[in-house]
C-alpha atoms as a printed R data frame, in Angstrom:
    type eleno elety resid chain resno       x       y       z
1   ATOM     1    CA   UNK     A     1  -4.009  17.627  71.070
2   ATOM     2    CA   UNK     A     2  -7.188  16.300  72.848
3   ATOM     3    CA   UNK     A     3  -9.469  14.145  71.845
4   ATOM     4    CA   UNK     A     4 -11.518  14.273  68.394
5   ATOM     5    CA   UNK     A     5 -14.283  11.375  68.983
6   ATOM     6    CA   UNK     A     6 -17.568  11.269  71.009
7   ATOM     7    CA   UNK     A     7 -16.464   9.658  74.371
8   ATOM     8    CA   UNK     A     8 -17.758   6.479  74.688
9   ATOM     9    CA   UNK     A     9 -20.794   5.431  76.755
10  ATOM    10    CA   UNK     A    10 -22.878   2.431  77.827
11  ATOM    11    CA   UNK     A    11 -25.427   0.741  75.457
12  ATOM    12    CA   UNK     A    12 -28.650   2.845  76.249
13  ATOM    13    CA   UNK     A    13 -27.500   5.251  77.683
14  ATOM    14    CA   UNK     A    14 -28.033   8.492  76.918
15  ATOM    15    CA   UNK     A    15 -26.383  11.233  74.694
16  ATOM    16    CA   UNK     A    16 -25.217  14.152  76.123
17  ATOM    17    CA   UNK     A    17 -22.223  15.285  74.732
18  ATOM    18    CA   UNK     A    18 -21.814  18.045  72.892
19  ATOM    19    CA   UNK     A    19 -19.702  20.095  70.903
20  ATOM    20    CA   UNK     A    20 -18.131  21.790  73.902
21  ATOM    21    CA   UNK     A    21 -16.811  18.115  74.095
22  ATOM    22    CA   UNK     A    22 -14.617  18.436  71.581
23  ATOM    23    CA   UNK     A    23 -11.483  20.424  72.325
24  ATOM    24    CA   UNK     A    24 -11.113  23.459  69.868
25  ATOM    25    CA   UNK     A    25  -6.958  22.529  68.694
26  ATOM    26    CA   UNK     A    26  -5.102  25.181  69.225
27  ATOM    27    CA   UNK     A    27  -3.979  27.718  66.320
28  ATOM    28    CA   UNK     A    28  -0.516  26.255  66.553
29  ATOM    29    CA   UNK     A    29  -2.551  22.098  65.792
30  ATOM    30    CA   UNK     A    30  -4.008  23.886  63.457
31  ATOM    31    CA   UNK     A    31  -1.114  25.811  61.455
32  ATOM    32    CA   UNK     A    32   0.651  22.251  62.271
33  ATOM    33    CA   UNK     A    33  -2.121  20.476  60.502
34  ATOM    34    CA   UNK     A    34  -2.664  22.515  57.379
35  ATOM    35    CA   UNK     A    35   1.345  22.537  57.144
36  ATOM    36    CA   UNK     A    36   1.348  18.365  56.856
37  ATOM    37    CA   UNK     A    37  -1.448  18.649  54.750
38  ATOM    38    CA   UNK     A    38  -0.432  20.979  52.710
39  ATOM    39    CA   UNK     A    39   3.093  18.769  52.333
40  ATOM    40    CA   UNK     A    40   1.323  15.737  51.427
41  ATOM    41    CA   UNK     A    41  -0.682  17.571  48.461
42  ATOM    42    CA   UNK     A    42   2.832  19.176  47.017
43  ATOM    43    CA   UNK     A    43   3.830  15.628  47.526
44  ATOM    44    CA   UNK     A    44   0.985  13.806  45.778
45  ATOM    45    CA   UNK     A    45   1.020  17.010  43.024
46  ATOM    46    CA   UNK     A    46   4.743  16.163  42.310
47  ATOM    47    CA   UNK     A    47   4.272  12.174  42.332
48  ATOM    48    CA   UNK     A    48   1.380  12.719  40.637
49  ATOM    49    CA   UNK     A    49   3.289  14.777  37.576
50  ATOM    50    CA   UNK     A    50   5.825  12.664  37.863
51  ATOM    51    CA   UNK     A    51   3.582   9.504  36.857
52  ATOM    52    CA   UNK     A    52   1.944  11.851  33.892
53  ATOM    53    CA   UNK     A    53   5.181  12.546  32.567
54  ATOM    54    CA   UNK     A    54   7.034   9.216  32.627
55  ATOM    55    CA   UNK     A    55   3.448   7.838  30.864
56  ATOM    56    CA   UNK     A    56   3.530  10.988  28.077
57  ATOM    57    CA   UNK     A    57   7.455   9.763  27.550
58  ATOM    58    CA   UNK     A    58   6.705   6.315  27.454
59  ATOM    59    CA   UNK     A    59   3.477   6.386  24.659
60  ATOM    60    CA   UNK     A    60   5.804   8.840  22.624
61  ATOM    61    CA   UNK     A    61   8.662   6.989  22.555
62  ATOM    62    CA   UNK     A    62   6.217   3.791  21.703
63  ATOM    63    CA   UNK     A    63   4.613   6.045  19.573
64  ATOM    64    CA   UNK     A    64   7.809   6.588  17.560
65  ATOM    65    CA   UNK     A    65   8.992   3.417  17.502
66  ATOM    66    CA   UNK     A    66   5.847   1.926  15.793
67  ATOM    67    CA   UNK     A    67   5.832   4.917  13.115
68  ATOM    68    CA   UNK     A    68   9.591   4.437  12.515
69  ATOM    69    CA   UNK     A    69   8.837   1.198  11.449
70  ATOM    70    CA   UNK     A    70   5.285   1.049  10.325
71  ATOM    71    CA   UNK     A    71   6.163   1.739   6.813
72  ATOM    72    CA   UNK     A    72   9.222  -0.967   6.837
73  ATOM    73    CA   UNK     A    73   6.709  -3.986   8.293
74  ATOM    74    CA   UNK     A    74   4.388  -4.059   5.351
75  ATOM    75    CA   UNK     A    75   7.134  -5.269   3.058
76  ATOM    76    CA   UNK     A    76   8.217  -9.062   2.972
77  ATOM    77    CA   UNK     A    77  11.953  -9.952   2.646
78  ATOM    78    CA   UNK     A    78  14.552  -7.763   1.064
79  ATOM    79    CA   UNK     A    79  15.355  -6.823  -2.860
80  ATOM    80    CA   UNK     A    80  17.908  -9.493  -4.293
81  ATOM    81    CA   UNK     A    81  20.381  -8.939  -7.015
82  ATOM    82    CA   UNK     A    82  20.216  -5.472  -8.945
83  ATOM    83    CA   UNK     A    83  17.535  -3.746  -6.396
84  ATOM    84    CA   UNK     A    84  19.251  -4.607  -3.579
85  ATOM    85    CA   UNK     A    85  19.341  -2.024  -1.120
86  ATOM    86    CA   UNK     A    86  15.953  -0.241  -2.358
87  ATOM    87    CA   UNK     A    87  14.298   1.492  -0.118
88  ATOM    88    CA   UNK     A    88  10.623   2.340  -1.338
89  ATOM    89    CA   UNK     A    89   8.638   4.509   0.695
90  ATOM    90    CA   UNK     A    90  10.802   3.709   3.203
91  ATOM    91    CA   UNK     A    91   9.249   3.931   6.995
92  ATOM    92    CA   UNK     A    92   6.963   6.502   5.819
93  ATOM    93    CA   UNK     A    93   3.221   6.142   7.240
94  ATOM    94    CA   UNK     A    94   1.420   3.678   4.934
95  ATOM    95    CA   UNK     A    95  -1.674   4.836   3.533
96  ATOM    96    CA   UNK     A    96  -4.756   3.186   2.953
97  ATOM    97    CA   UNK     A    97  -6.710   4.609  -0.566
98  ATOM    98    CA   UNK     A    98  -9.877   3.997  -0.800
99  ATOM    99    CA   UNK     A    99 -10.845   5.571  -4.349
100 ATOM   100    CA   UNK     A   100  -9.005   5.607  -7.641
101 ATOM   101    CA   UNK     A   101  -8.506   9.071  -6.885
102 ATOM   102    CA   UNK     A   102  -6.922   8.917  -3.471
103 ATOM   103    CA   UNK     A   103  -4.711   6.168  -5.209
104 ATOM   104    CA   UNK     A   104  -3.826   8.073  -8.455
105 ATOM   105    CA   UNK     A   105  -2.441  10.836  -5.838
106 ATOM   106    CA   UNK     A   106  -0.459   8.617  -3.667
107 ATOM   107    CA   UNK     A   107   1.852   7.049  -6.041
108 ATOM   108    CA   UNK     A   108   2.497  10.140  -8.178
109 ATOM   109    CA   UNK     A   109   5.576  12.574  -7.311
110 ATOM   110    CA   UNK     A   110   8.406  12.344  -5.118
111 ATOM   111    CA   UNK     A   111   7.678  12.247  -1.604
112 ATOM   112    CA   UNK     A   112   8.655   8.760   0.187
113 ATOM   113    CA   UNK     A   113   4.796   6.710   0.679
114 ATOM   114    CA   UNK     A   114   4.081   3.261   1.623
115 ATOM   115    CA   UNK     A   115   0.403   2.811   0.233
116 ATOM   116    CA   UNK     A   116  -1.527  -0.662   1.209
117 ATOM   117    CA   UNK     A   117  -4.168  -1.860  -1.181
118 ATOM   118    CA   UNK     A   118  -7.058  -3.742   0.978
119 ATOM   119    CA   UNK     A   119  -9.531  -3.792  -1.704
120 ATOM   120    CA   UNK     A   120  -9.766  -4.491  -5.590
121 ATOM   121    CA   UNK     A   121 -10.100  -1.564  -7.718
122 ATOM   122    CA   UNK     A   122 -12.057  -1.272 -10.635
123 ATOM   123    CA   UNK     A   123 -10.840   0.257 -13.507
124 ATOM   124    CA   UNK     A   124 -12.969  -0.704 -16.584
125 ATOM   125    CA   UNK     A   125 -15.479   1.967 -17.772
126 ATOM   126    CA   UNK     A   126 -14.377   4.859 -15.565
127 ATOM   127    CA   UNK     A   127 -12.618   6.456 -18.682
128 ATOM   128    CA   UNK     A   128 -14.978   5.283 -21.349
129 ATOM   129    CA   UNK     A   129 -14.098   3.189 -24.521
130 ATOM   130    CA   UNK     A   130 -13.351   3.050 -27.877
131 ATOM   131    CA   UNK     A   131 -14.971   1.387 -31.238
132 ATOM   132    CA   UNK     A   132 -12.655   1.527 -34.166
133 ATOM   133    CA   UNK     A   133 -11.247   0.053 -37.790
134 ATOM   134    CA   UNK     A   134  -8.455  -3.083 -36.541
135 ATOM   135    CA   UNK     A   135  -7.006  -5.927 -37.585
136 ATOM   136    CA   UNK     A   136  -7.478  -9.801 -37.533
137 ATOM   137    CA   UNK     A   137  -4.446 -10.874 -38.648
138 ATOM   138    CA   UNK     A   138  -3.954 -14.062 -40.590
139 ATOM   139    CA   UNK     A   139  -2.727 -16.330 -37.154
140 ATOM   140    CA   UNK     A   140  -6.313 -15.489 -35.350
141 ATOM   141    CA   UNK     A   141  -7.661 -15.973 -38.942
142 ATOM   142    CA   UNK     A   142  -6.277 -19.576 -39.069
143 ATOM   143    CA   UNK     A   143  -7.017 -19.808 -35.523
144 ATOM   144    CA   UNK     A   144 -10.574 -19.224 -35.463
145 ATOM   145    CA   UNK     A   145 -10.769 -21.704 -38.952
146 ATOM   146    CA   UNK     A   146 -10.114 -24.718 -36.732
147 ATOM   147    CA   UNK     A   147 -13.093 -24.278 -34.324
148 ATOM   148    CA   UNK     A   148 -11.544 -26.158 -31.681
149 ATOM   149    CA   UNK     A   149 -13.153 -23.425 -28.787
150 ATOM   150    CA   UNK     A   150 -10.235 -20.949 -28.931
151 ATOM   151    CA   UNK     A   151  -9.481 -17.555 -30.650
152 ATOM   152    CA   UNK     A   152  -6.855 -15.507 -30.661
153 ATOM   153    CA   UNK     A   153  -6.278 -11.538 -30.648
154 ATOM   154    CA   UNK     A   154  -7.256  -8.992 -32.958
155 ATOM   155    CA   UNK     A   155  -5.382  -6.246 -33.280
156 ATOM   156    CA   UNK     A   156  -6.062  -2.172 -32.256
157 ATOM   157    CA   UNK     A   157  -3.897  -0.683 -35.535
158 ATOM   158    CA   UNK     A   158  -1.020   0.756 -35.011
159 ATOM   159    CA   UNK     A   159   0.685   4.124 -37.777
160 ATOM   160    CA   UNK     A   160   3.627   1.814 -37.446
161 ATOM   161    CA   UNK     A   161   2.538  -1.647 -37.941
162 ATOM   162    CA   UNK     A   162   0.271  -3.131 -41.379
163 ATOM   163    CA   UNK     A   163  -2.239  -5.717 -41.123
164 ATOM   164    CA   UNK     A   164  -1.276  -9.551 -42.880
165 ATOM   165    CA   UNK     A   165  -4.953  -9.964 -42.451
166 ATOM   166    CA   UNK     A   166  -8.072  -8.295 -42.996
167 ATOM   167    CA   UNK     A   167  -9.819  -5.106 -41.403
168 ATOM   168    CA   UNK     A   168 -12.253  -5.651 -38.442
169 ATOM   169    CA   UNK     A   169 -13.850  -3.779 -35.827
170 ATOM   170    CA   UNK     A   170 -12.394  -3.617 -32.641
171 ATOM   171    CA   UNK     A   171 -13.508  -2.367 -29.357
172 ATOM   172    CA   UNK     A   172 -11.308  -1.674 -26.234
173 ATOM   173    CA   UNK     A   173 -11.728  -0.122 -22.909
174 ATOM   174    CA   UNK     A   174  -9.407   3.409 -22.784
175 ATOM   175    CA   UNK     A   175  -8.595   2.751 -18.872
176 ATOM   176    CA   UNK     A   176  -6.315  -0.172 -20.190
177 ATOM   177    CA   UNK     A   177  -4.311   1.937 -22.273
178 ATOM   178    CA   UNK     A   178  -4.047   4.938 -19.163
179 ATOM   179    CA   UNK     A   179  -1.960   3.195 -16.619
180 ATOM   180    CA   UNK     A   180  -1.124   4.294 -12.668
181 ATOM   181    CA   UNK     A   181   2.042   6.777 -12.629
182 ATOM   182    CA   UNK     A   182   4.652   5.341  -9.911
183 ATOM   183    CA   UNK     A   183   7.171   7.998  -8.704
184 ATOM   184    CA   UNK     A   184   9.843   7.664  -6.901
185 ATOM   185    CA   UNK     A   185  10.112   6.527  -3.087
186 ATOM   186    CA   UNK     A   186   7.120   3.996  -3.594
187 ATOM   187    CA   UNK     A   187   6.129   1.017  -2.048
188 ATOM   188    CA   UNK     A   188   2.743  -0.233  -3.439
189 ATOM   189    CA   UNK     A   189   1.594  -3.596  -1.523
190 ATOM   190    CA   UNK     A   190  -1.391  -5.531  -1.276
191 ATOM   191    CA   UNK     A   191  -2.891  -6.845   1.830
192 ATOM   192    CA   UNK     A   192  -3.519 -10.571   1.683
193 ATOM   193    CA   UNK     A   193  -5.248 -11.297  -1.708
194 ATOM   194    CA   UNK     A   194  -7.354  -7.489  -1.830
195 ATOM   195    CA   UNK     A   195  -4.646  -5.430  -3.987
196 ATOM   196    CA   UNK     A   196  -6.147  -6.041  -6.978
197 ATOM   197    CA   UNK     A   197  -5.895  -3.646 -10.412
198 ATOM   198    CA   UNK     A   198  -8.932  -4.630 -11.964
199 ATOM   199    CA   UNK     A   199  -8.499  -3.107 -15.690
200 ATOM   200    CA   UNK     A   200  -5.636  -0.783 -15.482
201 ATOM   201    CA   UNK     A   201  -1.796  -1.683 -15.305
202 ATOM   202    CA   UNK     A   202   1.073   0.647 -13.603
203 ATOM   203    CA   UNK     A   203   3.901   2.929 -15.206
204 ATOM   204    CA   UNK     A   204   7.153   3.266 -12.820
205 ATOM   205    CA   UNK     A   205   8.753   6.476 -14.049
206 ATOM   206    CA   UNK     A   206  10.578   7.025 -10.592
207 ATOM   207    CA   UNK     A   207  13.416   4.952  -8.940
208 ATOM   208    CA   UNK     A   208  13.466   3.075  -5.423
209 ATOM   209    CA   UNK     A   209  10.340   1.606  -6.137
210 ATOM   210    CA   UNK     A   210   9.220  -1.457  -4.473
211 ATOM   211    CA   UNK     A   211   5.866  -3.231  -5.477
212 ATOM   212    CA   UNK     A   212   4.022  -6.757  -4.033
213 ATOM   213    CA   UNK     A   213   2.091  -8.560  -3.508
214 ATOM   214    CA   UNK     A   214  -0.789  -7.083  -6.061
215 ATOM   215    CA   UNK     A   215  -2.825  -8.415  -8.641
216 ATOM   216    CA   UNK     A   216  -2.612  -6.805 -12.050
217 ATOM   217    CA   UNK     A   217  -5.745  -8.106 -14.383
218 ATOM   218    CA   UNK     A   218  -8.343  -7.656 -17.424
219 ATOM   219    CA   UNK     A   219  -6.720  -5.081 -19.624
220 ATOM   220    CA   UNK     A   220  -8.323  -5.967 -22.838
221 ATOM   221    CA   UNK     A   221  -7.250  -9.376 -23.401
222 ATOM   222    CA   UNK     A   222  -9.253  -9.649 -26.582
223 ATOM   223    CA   UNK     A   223  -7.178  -7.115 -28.446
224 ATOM   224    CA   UNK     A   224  -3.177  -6.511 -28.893
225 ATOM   225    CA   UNK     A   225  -1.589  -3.420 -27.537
226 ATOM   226    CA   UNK     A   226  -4.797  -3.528 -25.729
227 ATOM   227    CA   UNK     A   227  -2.380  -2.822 -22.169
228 ATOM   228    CA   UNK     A   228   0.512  -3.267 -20.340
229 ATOM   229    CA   UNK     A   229   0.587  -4.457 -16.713
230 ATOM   230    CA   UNK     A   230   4.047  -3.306 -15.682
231 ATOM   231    CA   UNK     A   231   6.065  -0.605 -17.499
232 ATOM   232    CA   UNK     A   232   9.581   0.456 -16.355
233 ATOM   233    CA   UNK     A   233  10.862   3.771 -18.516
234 ATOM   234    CA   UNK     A   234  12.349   6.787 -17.092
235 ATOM   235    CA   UNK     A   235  12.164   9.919 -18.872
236 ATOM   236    CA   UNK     A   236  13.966  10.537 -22.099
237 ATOM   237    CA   UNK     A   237  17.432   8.583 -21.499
238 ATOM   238    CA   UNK     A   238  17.516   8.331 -17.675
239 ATOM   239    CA   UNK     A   239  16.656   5.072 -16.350
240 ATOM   240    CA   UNK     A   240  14.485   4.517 -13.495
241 ATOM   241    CA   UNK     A   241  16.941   2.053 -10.824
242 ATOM   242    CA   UNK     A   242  16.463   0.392  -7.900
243 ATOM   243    CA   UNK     A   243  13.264  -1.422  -8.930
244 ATOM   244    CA   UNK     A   244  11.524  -4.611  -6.957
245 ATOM   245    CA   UNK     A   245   8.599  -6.187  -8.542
246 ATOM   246    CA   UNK     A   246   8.088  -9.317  -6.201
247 ATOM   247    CA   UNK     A   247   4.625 -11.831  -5.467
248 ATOM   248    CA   UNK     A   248   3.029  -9.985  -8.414
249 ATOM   249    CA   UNK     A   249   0.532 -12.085 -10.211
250 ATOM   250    CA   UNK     A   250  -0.323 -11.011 -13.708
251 ATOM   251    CA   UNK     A   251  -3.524 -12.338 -15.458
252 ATOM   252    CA   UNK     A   252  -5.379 -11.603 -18.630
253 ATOM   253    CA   UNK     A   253  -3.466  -8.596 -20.238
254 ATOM   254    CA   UNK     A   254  -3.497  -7.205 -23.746
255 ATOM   255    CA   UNK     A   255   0.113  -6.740 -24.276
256 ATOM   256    CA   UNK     A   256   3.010  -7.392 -21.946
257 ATOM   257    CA   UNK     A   257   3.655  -8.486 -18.627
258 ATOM   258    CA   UNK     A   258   6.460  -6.446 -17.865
259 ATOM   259    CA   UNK     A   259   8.060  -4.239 -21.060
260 ATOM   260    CA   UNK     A   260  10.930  -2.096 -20.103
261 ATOM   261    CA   UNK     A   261  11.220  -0.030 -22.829
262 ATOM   262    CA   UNK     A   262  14.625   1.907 -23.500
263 ATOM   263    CA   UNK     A   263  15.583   3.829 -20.754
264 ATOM   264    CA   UNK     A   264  13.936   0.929 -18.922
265 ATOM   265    CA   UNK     A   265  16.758  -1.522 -19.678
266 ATOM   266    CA   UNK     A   266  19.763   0.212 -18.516
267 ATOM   267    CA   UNK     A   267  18.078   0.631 -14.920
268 ATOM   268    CA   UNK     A   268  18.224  -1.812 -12.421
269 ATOM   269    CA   UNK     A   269  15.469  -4.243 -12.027
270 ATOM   270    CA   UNK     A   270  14.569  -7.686  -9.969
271 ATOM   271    CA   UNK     A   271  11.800  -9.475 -10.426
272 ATOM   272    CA   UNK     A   272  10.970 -12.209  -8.081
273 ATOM   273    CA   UNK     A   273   7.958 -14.687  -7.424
274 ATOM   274    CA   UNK     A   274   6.037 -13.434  -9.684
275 ATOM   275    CA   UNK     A   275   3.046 -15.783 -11.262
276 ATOM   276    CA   UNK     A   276   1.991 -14.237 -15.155
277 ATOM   277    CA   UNK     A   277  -1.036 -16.191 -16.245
278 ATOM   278    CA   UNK     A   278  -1.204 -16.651 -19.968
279 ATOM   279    CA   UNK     A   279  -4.029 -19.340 -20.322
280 ATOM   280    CA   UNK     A   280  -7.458 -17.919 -21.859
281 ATOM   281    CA   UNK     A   281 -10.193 -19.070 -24.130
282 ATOM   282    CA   UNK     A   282  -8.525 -16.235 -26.137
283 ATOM   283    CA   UNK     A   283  -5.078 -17.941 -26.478
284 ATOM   284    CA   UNK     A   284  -4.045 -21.347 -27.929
285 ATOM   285    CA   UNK     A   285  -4.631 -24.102 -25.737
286 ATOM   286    CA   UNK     A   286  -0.426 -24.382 -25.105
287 ATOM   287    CA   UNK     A   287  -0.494 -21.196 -23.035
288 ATOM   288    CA   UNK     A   288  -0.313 -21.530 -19.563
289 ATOM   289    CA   UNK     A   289   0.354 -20.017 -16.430
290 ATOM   290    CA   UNK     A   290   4.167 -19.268 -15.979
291 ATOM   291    CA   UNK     A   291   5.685 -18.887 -12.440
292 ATOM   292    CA   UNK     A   292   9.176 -16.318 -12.296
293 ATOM   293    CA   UNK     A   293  11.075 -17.616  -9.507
294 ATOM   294    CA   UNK     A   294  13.712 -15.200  -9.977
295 ATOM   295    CA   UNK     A   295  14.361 -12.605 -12.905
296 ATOM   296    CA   UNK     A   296  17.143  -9.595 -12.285
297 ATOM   297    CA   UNK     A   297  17.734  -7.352 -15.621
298 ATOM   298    CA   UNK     A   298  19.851  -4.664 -16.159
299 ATOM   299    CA   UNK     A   299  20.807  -3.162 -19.266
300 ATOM   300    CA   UNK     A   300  24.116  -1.946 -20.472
301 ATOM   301    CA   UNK     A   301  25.543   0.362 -18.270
């Protein structure tokens, strides 16, 4: 092949090439030139596709890897005693509600669901309340005699209880008495100190349920059998097992902190690290806040 540059001349001078200066390759240069560039773009194609794919393998397989065990990293520690070995939601793809609604949905049914509270929600007045004939029994009675600052409870009447003191009126918010289903395959965890239940407690029908690090609070704390926070019962005889309640606090409830009921008890149950705080201008001044380093309960088998 010739030459494919302007020859080379003298500072000055002047230019009189042209393109007749420039040898015209010949068709076989010219097949031979097309055929090496035509081999180096197959080449770059394939190296190129060859880079695409290894990157596509390489995000999916990271891609995998962080869903397989997104769902397991939200939890702290392992289930003790009776729950051990409970699963939850297992590595299923936390979710993130945002509205009583979206959270109602994602711990009813079946299907395995890590959900991560990041905010308080507020239950109180979204289902309305109720004024009604109760009972100030003689304890708050003798309690509110001594004006030393505290009071006790009244009571919302119940078909199956009477009243040792006398009638009142009592008033109580109905989201109290409503609380969160929990189906099976649940994890429920807070995130930091936002996974808060402002007003409403939860009800674990299901088993291989796994809840922490929340904040269960205000359900009617003025009145008895004004709320629950934590209920474990199956339905009819069948007891819910595989149960982990662990870094739940529990504040300013109108019933109990954790009632198992019948089927409840048989199941299998650990409760660990879990702070219930009993002190309120509402209460006698002896009640105070009560730390569960570790509780496991299971019923007769």
């Amino acid at each position: 092949m010739g030459r494919w540059f302007a020859p080379y001349r003298q500072a000055g001078e002047p230019d009189t090439t042209s393109f007749a200066d420039f040898p015209t390759p010949s068709y076989d240069d010219s097949r031979s030139l097309l055929t090496q560039q035509h081999i180096i773009s197959r080449k770059m194609l394939s190296d190129t596709r060859r880079v695409t794919v290894m990157l596509t393998t390489i995000f999916a397989l990271t891609l995998a890897q962080n869903c397989f065990t997104c769902g397991a990293s939200v939890v702290t520690g392992t289930a003790p005693g009776f729950a051990a070995g409970t699963t939850g939601g297992g590595n299923a793809q936390p979710v993130y509600p945002t509205s009583i609604k979206e959270l109602t949905a994602a711990l009813a049914g079946k299907e395995p669901r890590v959900i991560v509270l990041k905010q308080e929600f507020h239950f109180v007045n979204t289902e309305g309340s109720k004024k009604e004939t109760g009972c100030r029994p003689k304890n708050n009675i003798d309690c509110i005699a001594k004006k030393n600052g505290f009071v006790g409870q009244d009571f919302i009447q119940k078909s199956f209880s009477e009243c040792d003191g006398t009638s009142v009126t009592v008033s109580y918010d109905n989201a109290a008495l409503n609380p969160l289903i929990v189906g099976s395959n649940k994890t429920l965890v807070g995130q930091g100190t936002k996974g808060v239940l402002n007003g409403k407690g939860i009800f674990i029908t299901g088993s291989k349920v796994i809840v922490q690090n929340i904040h269960i609070t205000n359900l009617n704390p003025h009145v008895v059998w004004g709320g629950d926070a934590i209920t474990i019962r199956g339905n009819g005889n069948v007891a819910p097992t595989g149960i982990w309640i662990d870094h739940v606090k529990i504040s300013s409830i109108g019933r109990q902190m954790v009632v198992t009921n019948f089927s409840g008890v048989k199941g299998l149950t650990s409760v660990t690290r879990t702070s219930t705080a009993g002190r309120s201008s509402r209460l006698h001044a002896t009640a105070a806040t009560t730390g569960v380093s570790c509780f496991w309960a299971r019923g007769p088998s």
